[in-house]
C-alpha positions in Angstrom: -13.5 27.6 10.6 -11.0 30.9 10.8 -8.8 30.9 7.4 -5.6 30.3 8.9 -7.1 27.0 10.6 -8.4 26.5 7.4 -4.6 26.6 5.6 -3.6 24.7 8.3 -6.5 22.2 7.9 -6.1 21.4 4.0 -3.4 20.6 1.9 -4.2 23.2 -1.2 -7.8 23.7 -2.8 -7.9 20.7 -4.4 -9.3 18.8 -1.3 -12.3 20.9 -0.7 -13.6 21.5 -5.0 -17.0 21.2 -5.7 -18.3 18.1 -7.3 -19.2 19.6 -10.4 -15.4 21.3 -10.3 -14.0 18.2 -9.5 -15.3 15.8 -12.3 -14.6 18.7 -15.2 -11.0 19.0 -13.7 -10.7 14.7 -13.6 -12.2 14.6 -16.9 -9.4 16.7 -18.5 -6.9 14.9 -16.9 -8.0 11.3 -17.5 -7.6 12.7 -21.6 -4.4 14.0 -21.5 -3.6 10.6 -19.1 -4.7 8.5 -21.4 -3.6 10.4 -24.5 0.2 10.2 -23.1 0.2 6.3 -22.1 -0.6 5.9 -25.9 2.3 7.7 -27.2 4.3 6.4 -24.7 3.9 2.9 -23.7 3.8 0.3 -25.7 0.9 -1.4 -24.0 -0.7 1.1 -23.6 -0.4 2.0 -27.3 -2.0 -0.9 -28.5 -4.7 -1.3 -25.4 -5.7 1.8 -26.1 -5.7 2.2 -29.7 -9.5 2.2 -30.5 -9.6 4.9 -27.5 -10.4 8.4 -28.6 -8.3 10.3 -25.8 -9.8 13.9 -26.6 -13.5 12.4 -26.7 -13.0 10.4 -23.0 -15.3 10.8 -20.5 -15.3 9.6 -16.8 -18.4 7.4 -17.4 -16.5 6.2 -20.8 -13.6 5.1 -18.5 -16.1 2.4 -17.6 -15.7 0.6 -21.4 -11.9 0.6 -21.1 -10.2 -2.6 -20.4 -8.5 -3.3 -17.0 -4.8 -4.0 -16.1 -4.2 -6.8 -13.2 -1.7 -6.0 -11.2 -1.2 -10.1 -10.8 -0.1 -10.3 -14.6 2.5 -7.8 -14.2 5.5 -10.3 -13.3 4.6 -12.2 -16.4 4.2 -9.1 -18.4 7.2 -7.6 -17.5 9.3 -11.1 -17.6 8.2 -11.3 -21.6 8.9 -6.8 -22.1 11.2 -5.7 -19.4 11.5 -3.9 -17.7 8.1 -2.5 -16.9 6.0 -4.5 -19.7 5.1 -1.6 -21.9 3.2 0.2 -19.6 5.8 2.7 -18.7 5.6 6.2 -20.8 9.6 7.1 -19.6 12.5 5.9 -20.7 14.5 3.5 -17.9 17.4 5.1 -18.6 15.7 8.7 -17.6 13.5 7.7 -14.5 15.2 8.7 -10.7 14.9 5.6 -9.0 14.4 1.7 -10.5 12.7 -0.8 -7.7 12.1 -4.3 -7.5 8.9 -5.5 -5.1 8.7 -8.3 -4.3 7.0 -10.9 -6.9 9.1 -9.6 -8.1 7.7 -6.8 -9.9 10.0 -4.1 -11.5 8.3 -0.5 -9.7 9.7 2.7 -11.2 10.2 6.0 -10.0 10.5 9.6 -11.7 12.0 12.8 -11.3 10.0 15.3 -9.4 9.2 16.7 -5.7 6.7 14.3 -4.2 6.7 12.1 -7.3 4.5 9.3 -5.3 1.9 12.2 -4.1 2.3 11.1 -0.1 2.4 14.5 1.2 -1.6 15.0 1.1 -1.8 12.6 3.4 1.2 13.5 5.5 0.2 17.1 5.9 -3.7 15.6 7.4 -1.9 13.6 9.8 -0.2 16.7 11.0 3.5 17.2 9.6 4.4 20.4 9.1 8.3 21.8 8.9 9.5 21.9 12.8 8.9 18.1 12.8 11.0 15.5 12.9 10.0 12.1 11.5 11.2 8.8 12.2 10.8 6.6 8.9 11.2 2.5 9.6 10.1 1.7 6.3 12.8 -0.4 3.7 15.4 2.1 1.2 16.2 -1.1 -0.3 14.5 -2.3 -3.2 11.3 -1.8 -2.2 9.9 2.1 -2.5 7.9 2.1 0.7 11.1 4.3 2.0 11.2 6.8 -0.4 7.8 7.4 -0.8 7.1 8.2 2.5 10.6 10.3 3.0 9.6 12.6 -0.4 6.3 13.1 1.6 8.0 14.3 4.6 10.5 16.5 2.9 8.0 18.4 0.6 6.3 19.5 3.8 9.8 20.5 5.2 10.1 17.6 7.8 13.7 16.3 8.0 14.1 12.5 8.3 15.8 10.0 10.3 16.0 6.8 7.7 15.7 3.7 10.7 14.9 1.3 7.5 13.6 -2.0 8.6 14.6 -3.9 12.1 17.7 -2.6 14.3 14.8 -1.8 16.6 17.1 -0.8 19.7 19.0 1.9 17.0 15.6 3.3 15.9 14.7 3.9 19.4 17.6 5.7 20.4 18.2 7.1 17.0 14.5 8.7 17.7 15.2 9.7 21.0 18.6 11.4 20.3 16.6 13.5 17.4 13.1 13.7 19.7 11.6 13.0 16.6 8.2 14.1 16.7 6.8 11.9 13.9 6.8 8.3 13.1 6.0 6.4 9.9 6.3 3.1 8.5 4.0 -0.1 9.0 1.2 0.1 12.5 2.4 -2.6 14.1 5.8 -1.4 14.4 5.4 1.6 16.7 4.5 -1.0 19.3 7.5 -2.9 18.9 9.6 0.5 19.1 7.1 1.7 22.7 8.1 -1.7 23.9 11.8 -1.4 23.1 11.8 2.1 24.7 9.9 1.4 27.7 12.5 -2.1 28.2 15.5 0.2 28.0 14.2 3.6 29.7 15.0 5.1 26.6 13.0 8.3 25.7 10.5 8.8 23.0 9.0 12.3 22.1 6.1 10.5 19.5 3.3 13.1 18.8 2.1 12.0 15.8 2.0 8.7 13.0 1.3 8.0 9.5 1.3 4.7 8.9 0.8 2.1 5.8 1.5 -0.8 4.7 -0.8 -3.4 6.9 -4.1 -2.8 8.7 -4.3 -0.2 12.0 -6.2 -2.6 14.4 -8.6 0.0 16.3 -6.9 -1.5 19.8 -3.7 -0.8 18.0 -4.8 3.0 17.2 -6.4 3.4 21.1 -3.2 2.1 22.5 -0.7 4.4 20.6 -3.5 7.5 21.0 -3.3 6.8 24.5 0.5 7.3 25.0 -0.3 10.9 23.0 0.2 9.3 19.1 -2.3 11.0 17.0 -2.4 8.0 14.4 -3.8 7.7 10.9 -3.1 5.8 8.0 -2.6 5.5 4.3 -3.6 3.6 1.2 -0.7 2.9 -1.2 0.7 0.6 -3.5 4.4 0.1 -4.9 2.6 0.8 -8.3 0.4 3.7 -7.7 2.1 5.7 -4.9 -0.8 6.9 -2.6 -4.5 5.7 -3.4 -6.4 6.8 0.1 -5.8 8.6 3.1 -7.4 9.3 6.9 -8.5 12.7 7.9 -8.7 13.5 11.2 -12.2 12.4 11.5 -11.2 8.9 10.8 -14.4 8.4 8.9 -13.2 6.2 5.8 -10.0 7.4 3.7 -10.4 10.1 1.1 -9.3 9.3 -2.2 -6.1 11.4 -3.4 -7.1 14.5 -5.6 -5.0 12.2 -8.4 -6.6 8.7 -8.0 -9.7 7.9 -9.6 -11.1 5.1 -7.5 -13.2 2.1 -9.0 -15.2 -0.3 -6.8 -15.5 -3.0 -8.7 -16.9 -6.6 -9.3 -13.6 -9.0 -8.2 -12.3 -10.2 -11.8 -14.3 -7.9 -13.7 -14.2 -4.0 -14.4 -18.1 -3.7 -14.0 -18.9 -1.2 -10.5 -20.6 -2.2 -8.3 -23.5 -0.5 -5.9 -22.1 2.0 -3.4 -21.5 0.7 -0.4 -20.5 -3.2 -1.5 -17.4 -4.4 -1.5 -15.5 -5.4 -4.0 -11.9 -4.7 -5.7 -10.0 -1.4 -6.2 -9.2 -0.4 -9.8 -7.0 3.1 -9.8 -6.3 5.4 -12.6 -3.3 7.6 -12.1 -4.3 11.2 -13.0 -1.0 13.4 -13.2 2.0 10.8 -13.4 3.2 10.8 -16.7 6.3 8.7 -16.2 4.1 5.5 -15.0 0.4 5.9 -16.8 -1.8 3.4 -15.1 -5.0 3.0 -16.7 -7.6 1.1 -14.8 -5.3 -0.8 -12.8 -6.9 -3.6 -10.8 -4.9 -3.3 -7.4 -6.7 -7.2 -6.3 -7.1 -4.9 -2.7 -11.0 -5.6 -1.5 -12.9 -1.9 -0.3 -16.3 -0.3 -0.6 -17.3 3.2 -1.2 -18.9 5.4 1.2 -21.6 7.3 0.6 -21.5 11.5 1.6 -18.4 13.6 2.3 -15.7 13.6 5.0 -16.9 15.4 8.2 -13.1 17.2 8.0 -14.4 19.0 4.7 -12.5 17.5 2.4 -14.9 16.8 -0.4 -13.3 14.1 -2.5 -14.8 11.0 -2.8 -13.7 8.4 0.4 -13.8 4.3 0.3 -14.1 2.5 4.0 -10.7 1.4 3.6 -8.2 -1.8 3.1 -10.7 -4.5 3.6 -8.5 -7.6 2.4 -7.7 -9.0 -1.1 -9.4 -10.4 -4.0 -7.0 -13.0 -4.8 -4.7 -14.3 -2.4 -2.4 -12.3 -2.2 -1.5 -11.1 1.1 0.5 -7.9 2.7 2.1 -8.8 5.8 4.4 -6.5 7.7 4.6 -4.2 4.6 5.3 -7.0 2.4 3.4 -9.4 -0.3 3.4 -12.4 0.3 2.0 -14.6 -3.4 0.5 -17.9 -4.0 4.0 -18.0 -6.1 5.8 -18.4 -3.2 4.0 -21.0 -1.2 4.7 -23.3 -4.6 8.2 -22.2 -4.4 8.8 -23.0 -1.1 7.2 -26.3 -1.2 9.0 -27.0 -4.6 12.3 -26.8 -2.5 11.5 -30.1 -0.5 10.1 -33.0 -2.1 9.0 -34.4 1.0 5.9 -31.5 1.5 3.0 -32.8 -0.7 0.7 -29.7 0.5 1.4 -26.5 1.9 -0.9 -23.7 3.0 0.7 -20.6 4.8 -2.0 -19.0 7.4 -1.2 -15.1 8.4 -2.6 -14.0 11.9 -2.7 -11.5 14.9 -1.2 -12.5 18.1 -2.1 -10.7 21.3 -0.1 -7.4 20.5 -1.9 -7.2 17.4 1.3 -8.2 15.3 1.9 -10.8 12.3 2.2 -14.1 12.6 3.1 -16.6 10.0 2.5 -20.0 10.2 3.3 -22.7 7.5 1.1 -25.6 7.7 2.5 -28.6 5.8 1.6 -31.9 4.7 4.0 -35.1 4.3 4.6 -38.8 4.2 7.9 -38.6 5.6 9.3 -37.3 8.7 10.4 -33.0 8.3 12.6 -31.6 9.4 11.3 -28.2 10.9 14.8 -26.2 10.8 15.2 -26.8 7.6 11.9 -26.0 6.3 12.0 -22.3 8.8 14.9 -21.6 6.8 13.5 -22.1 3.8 10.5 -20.4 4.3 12.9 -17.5 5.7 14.4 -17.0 1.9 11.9 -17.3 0.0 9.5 -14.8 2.1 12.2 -13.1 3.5 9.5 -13.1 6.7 10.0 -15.7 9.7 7.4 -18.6 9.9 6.7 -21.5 12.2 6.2 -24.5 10.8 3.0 -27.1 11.3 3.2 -30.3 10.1 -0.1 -32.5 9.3 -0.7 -35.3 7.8 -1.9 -35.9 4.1 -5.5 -34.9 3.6 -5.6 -32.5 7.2 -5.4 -29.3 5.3 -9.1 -27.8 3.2 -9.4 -29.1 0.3 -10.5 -25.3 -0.9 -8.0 -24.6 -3.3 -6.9 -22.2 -0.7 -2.6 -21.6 -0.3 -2.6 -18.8 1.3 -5.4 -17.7 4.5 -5.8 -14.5 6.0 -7.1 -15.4 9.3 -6.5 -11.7 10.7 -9.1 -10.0 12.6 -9.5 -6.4 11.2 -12.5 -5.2 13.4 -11.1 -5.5 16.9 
């Protein structure tokens, strides 16, 4: 490889360190990680507080105790707003988000601040681009995570937010944006949308997030000339994972220490099972996470990236530990299925099942048990504000749905 394909290739030296480089540079960051979170968090100080920070290593991390990312509403419900575990102030953090759970998601000052543009600049942006961005600005951070990306490689944005899909398209045309990102499946609604109202679309290349990229999905938008990867993220975390351009796993970012774990526990498990994703942020000192069990399901793989990217790579978003669900870019929680049912006395069981129609996209469908006669319309529209998602609903009778213990199913099809 010639050194200017090279540059072009890799993001900065970080992505191709040796091992040995690598773990001395991780080790001396996870001490000065850890040593901040316990000056400045109040969790943090008192989970940490038998925890030599100078003396750490990256086995050690091992013996440290892990923070669920399921316990943060009620965390941060009894300590607002971010239960301790933030090392900033409130009052001197950029940008204050609520997800939805809801869980309070903060953001600092600082280019890049959620670390997206590593995986941006494999996917291909580079200043002379113009990127389309359909993720939300409001409340959630998707949107300004992946428009710091953009603009720390010198990619201007055109903020299409969520829906208004006719807007986007000609908002995107009237640009020729170059570059899309936001969740998979809505590229195909925006090629559809195009293609119904002969409206042009210049689409080179996608990085996408938030929801799986079906390989059918990935050949169809390849096939109309979208070079398409995707990222691992969380609202929490900022970027965990990303695709090379060998599409062999996602490489962890330089700043994510990646744990496969034992769902429930924090012991690893043998490379190559599956089992949950515990993250420890590296070099963001505003939001210290330590250990934190994401409840997202992936395995690492074994060997390095055939792009030459050396970090270590996990196979990817393989579903959740707990039932927890993303779907379109949002969570949906067990929370909610309660909530929803709690509105109408009538429902004595509900179970909400997520899957994949023939376009690949999400569909929602609330199955409900009741003695009494429903009244669909009124259930939709409940089920609209409490998920802020559409559902159809599916009345049975008592006793129809599994008695599993199961309120929320994932019957999505991620292989095909």
């Amino acid at each position: 490889m010639s050194e200017a394909a090279r540059d072009d290739a890799f993001y900065d030296a970080l992505e191709t360190r040796s091992a040995d480089e690598r773990q001395a540079a991780w080790t001396q960051a996870l001490r000065a990680q850890v040593g901040r979170a316990k000056v400045g968090g109040a969790y943090w100080a008192e989970t940490l507080k038998d925890v030599d920070a100078g003396a750490l290593t990256l086995d050690g991390l091992k013996t440290l105790p892990v923070t669920r990312k399921s316990d943060l509403m009620a965390r941060q419900a009894q300590h607002p707003p971010f239960g301790g575990l933030a090392a900033t102030a409130t009052a001197d953090l950029a940008r204050l988000f609520v997800s939805p759970g809801p869980i309070a998601d903060p953001e600092g000052f600082g280019r890049d601040w959620w670390r997206f543009a590593r995986a941006f600049h494999a996917a291909g942006f580079r200043k002379g681009d113009v990127a389309l961005n359909s993720f939300s600005y409001h409340l959630t951070p998707a949107g300004h995570m992946f428009e710091s990306a953009a603009h720390a490689l010198g990619v201007p944005v055109i903020p299409g937010g969520v829906g208004n899909t006719e807007a986007q398209v000609q908002a995107a045309g009237f640009y020729r944006a170059t570059a899309y990102c936001g969740t998979p499946d809505f590229v195909k609604i925006l090629l559809d949308k195009a293609d119904e109202i002969g409206a042009p679309l210049f689409f080179e290349k996608a990085m996408v997030g938030g929801g799986p990229l079906f390989p059918s999905m990935r050949d169809e938008y390849e096939a109309r000339g979208i070079a398409t990867l995707q990222s691992y993220g969380t609202a929490d975390l900022g970027l965990v994972a990303y695709e090379s351009p060998a599409k062999e796993g996602m490489i962890a970012d330089e700043h994510a220490l990646i744990e496969i774990v034992r769902p429930g526990t924090g012991d690893p498990v043998p490379e190559g099972e599956v089992g949950e994703v515990l993250v420890t942020l590296l070099a963001n000192p505003d939001y210290p996470l330590i250990r934190f069990a994401t409840g997202d399901l992936s395995a690492i793989l074994p060997g390095e990236s055939p792009c030459g990217r050396t970090a270590p790579r996990i196979k990817g978003w393989m579903g959740r530990a707990d039932q927890t669900t993303k779907v379109r870019g949002m969570f949906v929680r067990p929370e909610q299925v309660a909530a929803f049912a709690a509105r109408h006395p009538e429902v004595l069981k509900a179970r909400l099942v997520v899957e994949s129609d023939a376009r690949k996209l999400d569909v929602l469908t609330l199955k409900v048990e009741a003695e009494a006669d429903l009244d669909p319309a009124a259930l939709a529209e409940t089920a609209q504000a409490v998920f802020k998602l559409k559902a159809a609903i599916d009345p049975a009778a008592p006793g129809a749905l599994p008695n599993d213990g199961k309120v929320i199913e994932d019957a999505r099809d991620f292989e095909s």
